[in-house]
C-alpha positions in Angstrom: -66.4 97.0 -10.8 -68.1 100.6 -11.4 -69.1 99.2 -14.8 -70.6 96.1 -13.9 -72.3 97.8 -10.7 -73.6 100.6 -13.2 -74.8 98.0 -15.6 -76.5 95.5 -13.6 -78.2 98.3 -10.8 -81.4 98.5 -12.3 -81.9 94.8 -12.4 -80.0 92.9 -9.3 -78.0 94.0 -6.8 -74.6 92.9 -5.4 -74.6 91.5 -1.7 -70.8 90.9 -1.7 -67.4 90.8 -3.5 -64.4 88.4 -2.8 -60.8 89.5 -4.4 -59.3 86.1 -4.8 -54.9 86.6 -5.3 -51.9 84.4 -6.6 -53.6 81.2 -5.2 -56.2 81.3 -8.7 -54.3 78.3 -10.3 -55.7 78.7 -14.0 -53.0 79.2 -16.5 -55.1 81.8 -18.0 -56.4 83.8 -15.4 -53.5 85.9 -15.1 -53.5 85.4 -11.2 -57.0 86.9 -9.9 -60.4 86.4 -10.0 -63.4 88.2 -8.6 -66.0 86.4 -6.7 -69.8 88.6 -6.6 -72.9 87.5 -4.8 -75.2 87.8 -6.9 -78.5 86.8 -9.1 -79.0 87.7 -12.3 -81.5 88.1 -14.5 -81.4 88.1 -18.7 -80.2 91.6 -18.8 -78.0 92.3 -16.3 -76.0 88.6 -17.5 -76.0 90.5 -21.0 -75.1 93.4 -19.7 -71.9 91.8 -17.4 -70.9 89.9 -20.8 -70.2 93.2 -23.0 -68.0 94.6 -19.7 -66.0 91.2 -20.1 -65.8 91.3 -23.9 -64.2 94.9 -23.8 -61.6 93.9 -21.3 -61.2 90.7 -22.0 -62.5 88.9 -19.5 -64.1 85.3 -18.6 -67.4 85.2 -16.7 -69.0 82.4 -15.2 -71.7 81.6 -12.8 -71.5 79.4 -9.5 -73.6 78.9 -6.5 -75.1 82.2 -6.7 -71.8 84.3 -7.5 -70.6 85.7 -10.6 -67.3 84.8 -10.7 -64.9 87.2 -13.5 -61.2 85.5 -14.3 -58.8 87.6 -16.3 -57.6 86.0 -19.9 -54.3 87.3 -19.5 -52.2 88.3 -22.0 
């Protein structure tokens, strides 16, 4: 979360941050997900997608929230 807040703070801001548990029912997901509010632009999306590369990580983008899903193992 330090990464992506670090990345992105020059360029959008994040308004909130849901921890979602077991419930994530995505084979792959490795049983979390992270939910953030918020908009981005061209290079804070960049910017989010090297974070997920290096930890190999799923982003995608929903009603205004960025949501990150683990690839498990």
């Amino acid at each position: 979360m330090h990464e992506i807040s670090n990345a992105v703070k020059e360029s959008a801001s994040i308004s909130a941050i849901v921890l979602e548990g077991s419930q994530v029912s995505h084979i792959l997901t490795g049983g979390y997900e992270i939910k953030m509010k918020i908009e981005l632009d061209n290079y804070s999306r960049d910017a989010i997608k090297d974070i997920m590369h290096k930890y190999n990580l799923y982003m995608k983008e929903q009603n205004g929230y960025v949501i990150i899903l683990s690839m498990g193992d």
